[in-house]
C-alpha positions as CSV (number, residue, x, y, z in Angstrom):
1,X,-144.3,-58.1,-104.0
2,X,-144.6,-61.7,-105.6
3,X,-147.3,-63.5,-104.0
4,X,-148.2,-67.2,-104.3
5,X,-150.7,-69.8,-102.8
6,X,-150.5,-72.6,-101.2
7,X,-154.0,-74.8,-101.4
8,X,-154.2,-77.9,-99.4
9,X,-156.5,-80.2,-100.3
10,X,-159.3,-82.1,-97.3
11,X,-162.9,-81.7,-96.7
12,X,-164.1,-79.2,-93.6
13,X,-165.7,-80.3,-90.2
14,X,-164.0,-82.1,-87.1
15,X,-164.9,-85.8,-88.5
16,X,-162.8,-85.5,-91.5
17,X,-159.9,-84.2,-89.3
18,X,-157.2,-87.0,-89.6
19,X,-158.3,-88.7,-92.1
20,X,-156.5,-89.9,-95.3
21,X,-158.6,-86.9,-97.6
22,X,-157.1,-84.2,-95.4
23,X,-153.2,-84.7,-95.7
24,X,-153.2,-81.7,-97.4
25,X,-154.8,-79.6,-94.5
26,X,-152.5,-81.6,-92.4
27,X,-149.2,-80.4,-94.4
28,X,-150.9,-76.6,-93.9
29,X,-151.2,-77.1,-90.2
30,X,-147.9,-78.4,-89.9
31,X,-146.9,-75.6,-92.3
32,X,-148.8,-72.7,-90.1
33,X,-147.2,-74.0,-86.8
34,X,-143.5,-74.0,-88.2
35,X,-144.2,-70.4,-89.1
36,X,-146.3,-69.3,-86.2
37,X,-149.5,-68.0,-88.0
38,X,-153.2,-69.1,-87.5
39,X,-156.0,-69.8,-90.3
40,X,-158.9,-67.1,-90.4
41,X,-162.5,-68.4,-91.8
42,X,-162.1,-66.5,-95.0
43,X,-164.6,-67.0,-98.3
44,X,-164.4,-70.2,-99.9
45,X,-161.6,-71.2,-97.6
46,X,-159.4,-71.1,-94.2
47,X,-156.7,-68.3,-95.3
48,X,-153.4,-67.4,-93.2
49,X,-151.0,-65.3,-94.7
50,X,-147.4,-64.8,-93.9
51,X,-144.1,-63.9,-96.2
52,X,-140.9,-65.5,-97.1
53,X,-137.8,-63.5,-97.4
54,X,-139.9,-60.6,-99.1
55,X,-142.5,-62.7,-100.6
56,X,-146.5,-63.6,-99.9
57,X,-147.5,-66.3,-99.0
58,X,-151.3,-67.4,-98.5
59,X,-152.2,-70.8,-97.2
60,X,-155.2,-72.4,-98.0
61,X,-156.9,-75.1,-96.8
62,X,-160.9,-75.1,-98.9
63,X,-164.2,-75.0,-97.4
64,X,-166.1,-76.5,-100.6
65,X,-165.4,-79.6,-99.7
66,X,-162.9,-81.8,-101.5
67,X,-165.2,-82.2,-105.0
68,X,-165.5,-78.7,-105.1
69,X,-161.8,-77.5,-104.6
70,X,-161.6,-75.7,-107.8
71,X,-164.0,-73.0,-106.5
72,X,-162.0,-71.8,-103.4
73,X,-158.6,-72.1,-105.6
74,X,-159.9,-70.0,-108.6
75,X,-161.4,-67.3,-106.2
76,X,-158.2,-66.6,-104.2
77,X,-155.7,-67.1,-107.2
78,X,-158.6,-63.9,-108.9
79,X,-158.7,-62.2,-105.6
80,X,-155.0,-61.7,-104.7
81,X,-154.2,-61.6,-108.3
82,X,-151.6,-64.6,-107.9
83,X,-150.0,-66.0,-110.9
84,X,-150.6,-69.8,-111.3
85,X,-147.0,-70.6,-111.9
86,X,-147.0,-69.7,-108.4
87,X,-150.0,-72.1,-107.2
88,X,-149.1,-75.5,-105.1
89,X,-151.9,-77.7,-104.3
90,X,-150.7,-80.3,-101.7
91,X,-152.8,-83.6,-101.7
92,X,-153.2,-87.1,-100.8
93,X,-152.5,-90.0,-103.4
94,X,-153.8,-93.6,-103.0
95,X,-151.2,-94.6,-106.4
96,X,-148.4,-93.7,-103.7
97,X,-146.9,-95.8,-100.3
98,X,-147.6,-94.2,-97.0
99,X,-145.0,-91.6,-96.8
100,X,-143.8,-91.3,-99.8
101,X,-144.3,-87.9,-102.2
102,X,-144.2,-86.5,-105.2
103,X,-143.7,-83.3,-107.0
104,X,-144.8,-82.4,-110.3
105,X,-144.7,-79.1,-112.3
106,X,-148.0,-80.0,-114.1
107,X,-150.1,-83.2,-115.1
108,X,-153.6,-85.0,-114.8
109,X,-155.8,-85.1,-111.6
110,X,-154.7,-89.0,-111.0
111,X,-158.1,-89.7,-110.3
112,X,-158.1,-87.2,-107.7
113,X,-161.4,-85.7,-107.7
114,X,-160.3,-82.2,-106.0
115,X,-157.3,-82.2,-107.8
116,X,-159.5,-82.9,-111.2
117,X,-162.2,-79.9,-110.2
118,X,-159.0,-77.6,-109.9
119,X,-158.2,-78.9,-113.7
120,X,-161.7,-78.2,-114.9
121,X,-161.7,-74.7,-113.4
122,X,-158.6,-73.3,-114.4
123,X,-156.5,-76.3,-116.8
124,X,-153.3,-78.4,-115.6
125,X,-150.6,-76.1,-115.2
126,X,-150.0,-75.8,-111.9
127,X,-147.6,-77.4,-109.8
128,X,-148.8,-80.2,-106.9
129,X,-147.2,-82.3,-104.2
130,X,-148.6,-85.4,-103.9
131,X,-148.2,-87.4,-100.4
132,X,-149.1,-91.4,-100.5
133,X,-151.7,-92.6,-98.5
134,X,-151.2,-96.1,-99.5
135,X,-153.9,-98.2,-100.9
136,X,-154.5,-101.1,-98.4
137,X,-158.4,-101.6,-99.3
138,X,-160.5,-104.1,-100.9
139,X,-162.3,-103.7,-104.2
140,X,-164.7,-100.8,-103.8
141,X,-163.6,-100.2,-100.8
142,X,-161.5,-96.6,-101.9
143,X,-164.1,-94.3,-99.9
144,X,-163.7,-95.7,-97.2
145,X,-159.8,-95.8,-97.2
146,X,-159.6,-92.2,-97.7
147,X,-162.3,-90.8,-95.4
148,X,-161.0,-93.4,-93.0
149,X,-158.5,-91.9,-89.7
150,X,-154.6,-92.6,-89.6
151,X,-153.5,-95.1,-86.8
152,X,-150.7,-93.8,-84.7
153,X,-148.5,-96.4,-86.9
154,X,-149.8,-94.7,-89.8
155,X,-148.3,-91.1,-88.3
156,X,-145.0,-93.0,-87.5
157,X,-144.3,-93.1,-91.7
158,X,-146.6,-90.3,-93.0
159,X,-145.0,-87.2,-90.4
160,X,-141.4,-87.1,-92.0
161,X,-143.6,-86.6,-95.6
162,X,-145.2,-83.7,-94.0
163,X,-142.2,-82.3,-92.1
164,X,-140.2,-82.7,-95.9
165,X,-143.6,-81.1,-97.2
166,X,-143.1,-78.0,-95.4
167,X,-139.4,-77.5,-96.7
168,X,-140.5,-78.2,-100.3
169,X,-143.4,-75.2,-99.8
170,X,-140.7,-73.3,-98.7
171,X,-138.0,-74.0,-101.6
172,X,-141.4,-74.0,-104.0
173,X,-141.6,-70.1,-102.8
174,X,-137.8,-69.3,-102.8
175,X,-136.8,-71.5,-105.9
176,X,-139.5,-72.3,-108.3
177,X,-140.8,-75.6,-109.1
178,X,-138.0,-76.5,-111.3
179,X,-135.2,-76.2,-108.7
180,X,-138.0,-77.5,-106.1
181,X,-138.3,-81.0,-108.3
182,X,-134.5,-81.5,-108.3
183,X,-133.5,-81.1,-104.8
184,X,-136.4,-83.0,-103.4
185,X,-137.9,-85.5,-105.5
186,X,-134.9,-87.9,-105.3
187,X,-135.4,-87.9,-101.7
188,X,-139.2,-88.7,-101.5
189,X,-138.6,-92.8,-101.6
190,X,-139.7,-93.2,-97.3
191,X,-136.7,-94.0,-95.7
């Protein structure tokens, strides 16, 4: 059975729930609900596993905090034996507007620090959605921004980029990345 995973970036712990950092835990959740499983406190991470027309699937949303990401993503690609062609690391992206995305086969870190531990753990090639979180700060003010909570306007743009996420984890596990980047990166301008 082909098996892949599905990282999402954030940092653990109530007070970082909902904020900018965690869109990728949030695009999990939303993920998990659609298909009706729950996360399990698993090493290095919260794991829920389910299957897509015949193939695994395992969610992952790190403990090891954001900095740290590369740990919990090398363990469970080594663990289940998953092929990295078949890793998708969903994260937030201050270059990006609120609500839009982007899908990419392979690439740099962007600045993004979990996305750059991945890099230094186990090298570029692997695929990652990107969701904008808008960068509305003043100079030196990027921490704040992304450990900083969404408004309820906020929600209003971001929640069709996490419903869209969803599909695109889907077609990422049914199609490949390459079919994946076709279908759905001329649609991730926010309407």
């Amino acid at each position: 059975m082909d098996k892949y995973l599905i990282c999402g970036l954030g940092n653990p712990g109530d007070e970082y729930a909902g904020t900018r950092h965690n869109t990728g835990f949030m695009v999990l959740d939303a993920f998990a609900k659609a298909s009706n499983i729950c996360f399990e406190d698993k090493r290095y991470g919260y794991v829920a596993e389910t299957s897509i027309k015949g193939r695994k699937v395992f969610l992952l949303k790190p403990t090891t905090f954001m900095n740290l990401s590369g740990n919990a993503v090398r363990y469970w690609l080594n663990k289940e034996n998953i092929d990295q062609q078949r890793l998708l690391v969903v994260s937030d992206d201050v270059a990006l507007p609120l609500g839009e995305f982007r899908l990419k086969a392979s690439g740099s870190n962007g600045g993004h620090n979990g996305l750059g531990h991945i890099i230094q753990l186990i090298g570029q090639d692997y695929a990652r959605l990107r969701l904008g979180i808008g960068n509305d700060f003043p100079r030196g003010g990027q921490v704040d921004w992304v450990l900083g909570h969404y408004s309820d306007e906020d929600m209003k743009l971001l929640q069709p980029a996490i419903d869209m996420s969803v599909e695109i984890i889907k077609s990422f596990v049914l199609q490949g990345i390459g079919n994946t980047m076709n279908q759905f990166n001329k649609l991730r301008k926010r309407k």
